[in-house]
VEXTITOR-668797 format. One record per residue (C-alpha): x, y, z. Coordinates in pm, whole numbers, padded with zeros to 5 digits, always signed. Example, Ala and Ser with C-alpha at 12.3 -4.5 7.8 and 13.67 -1.06 7.14 Angstrom:
# VEXTITOR-668797
+01230-00450+00780+01367-00106+00714
***
This chain:
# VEXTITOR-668797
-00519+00037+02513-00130+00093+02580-00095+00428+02800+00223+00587+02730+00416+00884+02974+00638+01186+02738+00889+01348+02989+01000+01706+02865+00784+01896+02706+01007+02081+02507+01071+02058+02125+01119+01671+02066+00854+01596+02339+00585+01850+02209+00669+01658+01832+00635+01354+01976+00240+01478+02121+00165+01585+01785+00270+01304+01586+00073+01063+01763-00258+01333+01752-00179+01398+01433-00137+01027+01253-00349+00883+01556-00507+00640+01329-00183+00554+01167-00003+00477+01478-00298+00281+01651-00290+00079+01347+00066-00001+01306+00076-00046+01722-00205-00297+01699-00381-00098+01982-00512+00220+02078-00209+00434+02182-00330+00715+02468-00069+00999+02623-00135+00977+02994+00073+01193+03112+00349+01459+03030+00566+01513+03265+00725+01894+03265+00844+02155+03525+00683+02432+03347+00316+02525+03257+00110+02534+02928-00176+02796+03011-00424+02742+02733-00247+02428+02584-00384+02108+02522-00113+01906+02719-00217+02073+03033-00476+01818+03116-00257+01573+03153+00080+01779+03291+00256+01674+03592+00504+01818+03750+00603+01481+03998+00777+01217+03794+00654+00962+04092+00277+01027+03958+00417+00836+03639+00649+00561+03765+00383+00452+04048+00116+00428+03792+00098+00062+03632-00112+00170+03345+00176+00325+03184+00331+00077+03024+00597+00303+02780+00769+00603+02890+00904+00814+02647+01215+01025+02724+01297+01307+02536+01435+01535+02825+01768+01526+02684+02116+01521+02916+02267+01253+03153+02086+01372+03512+01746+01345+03565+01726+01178+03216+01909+00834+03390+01769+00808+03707+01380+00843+03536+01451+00594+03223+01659+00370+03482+01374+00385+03775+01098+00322+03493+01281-00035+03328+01315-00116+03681+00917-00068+03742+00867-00305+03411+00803-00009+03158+00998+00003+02846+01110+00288+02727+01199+00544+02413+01475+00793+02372+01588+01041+02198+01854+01133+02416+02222+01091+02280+02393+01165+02534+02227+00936+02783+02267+00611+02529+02635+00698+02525+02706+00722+02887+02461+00469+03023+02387+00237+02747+02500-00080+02827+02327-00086+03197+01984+00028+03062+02012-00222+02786+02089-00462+03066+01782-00380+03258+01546-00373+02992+01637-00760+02887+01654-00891+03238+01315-00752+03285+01197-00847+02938+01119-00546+02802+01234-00300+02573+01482+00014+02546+01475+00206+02249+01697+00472+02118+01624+00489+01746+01661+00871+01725+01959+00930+01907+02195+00908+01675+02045+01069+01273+01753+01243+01433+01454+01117+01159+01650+00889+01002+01648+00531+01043+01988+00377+01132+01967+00195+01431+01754-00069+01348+01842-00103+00993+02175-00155+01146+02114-00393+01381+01824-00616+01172+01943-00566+00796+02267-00582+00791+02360-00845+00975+02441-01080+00731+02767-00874+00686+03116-00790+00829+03032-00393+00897+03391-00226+00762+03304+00151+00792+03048+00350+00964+03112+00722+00851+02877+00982+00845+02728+01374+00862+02600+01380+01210+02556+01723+01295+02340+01945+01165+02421+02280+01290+02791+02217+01142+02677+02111+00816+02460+02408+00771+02752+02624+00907+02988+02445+00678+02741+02490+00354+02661+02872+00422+03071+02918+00431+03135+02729+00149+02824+02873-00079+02806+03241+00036+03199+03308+00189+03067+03375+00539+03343+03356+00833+03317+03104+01121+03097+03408+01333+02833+03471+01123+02807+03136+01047+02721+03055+01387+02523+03345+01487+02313+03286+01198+02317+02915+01310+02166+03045+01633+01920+03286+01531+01781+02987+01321+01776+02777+01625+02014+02497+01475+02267+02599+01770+02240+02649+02152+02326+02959+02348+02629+02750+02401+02730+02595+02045+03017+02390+02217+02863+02044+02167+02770+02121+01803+03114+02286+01711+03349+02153+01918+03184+01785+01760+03077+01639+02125+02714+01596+01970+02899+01378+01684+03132+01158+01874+02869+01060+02109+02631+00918+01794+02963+00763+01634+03044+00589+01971+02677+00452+01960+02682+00332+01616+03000+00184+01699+02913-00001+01972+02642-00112+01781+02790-00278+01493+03087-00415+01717+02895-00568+01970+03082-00388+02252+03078-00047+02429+03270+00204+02294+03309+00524+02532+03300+00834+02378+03540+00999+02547+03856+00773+02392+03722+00904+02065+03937+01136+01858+03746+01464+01851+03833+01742+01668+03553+01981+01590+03535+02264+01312+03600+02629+01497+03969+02595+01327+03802+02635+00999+03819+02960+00807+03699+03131+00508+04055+03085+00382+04056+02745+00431+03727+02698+00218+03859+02915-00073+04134+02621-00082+03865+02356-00104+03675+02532-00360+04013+02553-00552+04041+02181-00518+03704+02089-00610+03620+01972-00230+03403+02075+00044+03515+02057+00423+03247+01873+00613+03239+01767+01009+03276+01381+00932+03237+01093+01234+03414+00788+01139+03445+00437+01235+03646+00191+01048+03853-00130+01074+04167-00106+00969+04536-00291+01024+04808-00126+01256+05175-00143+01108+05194-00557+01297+04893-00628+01134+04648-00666+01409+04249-00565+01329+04072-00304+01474+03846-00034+01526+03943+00326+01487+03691+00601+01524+03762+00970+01517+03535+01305+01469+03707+01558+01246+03689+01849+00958+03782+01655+00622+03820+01753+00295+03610+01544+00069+03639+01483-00315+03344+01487-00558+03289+01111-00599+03260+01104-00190+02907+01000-00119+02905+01261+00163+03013+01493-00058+02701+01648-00200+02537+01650+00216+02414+02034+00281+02249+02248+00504+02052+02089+00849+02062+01734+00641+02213+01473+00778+02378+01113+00640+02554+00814+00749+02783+00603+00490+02760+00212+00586+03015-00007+00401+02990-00413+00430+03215-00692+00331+02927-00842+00117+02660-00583+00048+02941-00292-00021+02794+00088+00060+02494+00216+00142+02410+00552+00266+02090+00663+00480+02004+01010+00430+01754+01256+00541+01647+01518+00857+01890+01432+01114+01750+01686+01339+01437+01891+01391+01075+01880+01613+00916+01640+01344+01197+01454+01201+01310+01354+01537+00939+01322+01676+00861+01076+01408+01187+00847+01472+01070+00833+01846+00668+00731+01794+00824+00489+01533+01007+00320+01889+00669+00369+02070+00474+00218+01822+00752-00120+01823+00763-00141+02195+00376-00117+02209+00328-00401+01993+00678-00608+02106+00528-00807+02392+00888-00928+02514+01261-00760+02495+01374-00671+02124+01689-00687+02196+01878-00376+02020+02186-00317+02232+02563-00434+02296+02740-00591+02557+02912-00357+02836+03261-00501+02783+03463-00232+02656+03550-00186+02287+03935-00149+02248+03999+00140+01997+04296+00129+01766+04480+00453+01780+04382+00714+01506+04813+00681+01448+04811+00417+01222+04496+00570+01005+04695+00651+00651+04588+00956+00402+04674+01253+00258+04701+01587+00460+04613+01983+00327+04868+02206+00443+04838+02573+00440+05159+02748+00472+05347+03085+00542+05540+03261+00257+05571+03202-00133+05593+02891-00271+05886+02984-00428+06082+03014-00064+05908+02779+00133+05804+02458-00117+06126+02340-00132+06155+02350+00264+05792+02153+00243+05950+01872+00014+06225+01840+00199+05980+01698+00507+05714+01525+00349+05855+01404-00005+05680+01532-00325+05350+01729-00272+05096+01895-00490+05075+02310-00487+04722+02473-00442+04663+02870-00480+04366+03001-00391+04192+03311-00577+04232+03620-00392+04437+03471-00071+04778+03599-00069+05087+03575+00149+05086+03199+00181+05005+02863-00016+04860+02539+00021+04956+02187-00067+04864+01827-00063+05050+01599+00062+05106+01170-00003+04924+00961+00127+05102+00871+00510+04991+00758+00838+04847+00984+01121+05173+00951+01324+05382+01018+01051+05253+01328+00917+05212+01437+01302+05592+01374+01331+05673+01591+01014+05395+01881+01049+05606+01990+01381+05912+02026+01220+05737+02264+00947+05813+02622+01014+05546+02894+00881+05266+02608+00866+04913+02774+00959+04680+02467+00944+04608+02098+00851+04311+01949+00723+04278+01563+00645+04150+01488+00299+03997+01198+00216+03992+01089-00134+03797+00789-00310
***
């Protein structure tokens, strides 16, 4: 029988209890042996629940006790979340995660740990909550050259993003309703300021490139510039605006390969495979040299969803007897500036397009006019397709320009 420790107790960890109760035959099955919850480590009580059996409050009850041979960490943040998950590989225990945010930061030492002591660290639903990624990743696609990694990764954004777009709700009720649904935090910041996305792009990144890629030297832009106004012009232009995470490989101006990832609000075109990505659902877009795209798609966040991706890592490290390696080295991934990353730019402007288009063409060359029912004092156009840098260097010598938005057009 493989005893296994949850620490937190909160909405992943209580999934993660009634998964395995629920599908206890399932999992025992698939695990090759009897799976049993020791312990659940929490710093509040459960009057009347069935976890309080086995709830401690001292995470010392589980690391000193041998018969646990899988902790499960669903705590979430860097601190205590490190010094537990990096005390327990130490002690022999592998261990499961949920936690983003840890994986990012501390990756690359606890994947050290758990192969020196031959045993495994798991992180399947860190980045996609339900979905399966990280594995697929790292297992089936590896007889290609990964080009792009792009994907929804957020859903409290999306959902935000999808209410604006289908009812015309501002920015403020988007969120509040966000809230009251429980898709966002008190503080939204990590959702909407796309912290929670860059940190699951950096991990698929170091993933399929074999190196760590720190999250914070990733481009991060996140949606609270967005407007009602600005979705009117989408809707005009047959497009959504969706919170997009990318990594790609592209060529600077010299030539020389790389890897350039970026978090940002893009406009995306009908034939986008993101394009059609609503509500709380996430997706990620995987493009290889031989296989071409694929997309994963499903609950990226949520109790169960998320639960279900984590037993899935229990159920794996119960029945892997030595270190699965799923991991990347800690030499650090070099990332090509966003600068050189070419495509075409919205641009929502002051005045009449009769006084101020010809000002526009005289910066960035010919463009293409949008008007948006019911918005008036001001236009919006596309422009050609140009590098980062270059439209940068142009956009500041506008005068009367409101916003940008990148669009990205297949």
């Amino acid at each position: 029988m493989a005893k296994i420790a949850i620490l937190g107790y909160g909405t992943v960890g209580s999934g993660v209890y009634e998964v395995i109760k629920t599908n206890q035959a399932i999992v025992n099955a698939n695990a090759g042996e009897d799976i049993d919850i020791k312990y659940v480590l929490d710093l509040r009580d459960f009057p009347g629940d069935p976890v309080e059996k086995i709830l401690v409050h001292d995470y010392d009850v589980i690391l000193n006790d041998d018969e646990v041979s899988v902790v499960v960490e669903v705590m979430g943040g860097v601190e205590p979340a490190y010094t537990f998950v990096k005390n327990a590989l130490l002690k022999g225990k592998s261990v499961c995660t949920s936690n983003k945010a840890l994986v990012a930061a501390k990756g690359p030492e606890l994947i050290r740990i758990a192969k020196e002591k031959n045993i495994n660290f798991f992180f399947e639903a860190s980045v996609g909550g339900g979905i399966p990624i990280i594995r697929p990743m790292k297992e089936c696609l590896t007889a290609d050259d990964i080009l792009e990694v792009s994907g929804i990764l957020n859903g409290t954004t999306n959902y935000m993003l999808t209410k604006m777009a289908d009812e015309g709700w501002e920015f403020d009720k988007a969120l509040k309703t966000a809230q009251d649904l429980g898709y966002a935090e008190r503080d939204p910041s990590a959702d909407i300021e796309g912290y929670d996305a860059c940190r699951k792009i950096a991990i698929l990144t170091s993933l399929y490139s074999g190196k760590n890629t720190d999250f914070e030297k990733i481009y991060t832009e996140g949606i609270t510039g967005i407007t009602a106004t600005d979705i009117k012009y989408a809707s005009a232009m047959k497009m959504v605006i969706k919170l997009v995470a990318i990594s790609m490989k592209e060529k600077d101006d010299k030539g020389n390969e790389g890897i350039v990832s970026m978090v940002c609000p893009v406009m995306l075109d009908r034939v986008h495979p993101l394009y059609g990505v609503n509500d709380v659902i996430n997706a990620v877009f995987v493009k290889g040299n031989v296989l071409g795209p694929v997309m994963f798609y499903g609950s990226g966040a949520g109790k169960l969803p998320t639960a279900s991706a984590v037993v899935s890592d229990v159920v794996e490290a119960v029945k892997t007897c030595k270190n699965e390696y799923i991991g990347w080295d800690a030499e650090e991934l070099k990332l090509m500036s966003v600068g050189s990353v070419r495509r075409s730019f919205f641009v929502r402007m002051k005045g009449s397009e009769k006084d101020k288009l010809a000002e526009a063409e005289s910066i960035f060359g010919p463009v293409t006019v949008v008007k948006a029912p019911g918005v008036d004092g001001e236009f919006g156009f596309v422009t050609g397709e140009m590098s980062e840098d270059d439209f940068n260097g142009k956009y500041e010598k506008l005068d009367g320009a409101i916003t940008r938005i990148r669009v990205n057009q297949r």
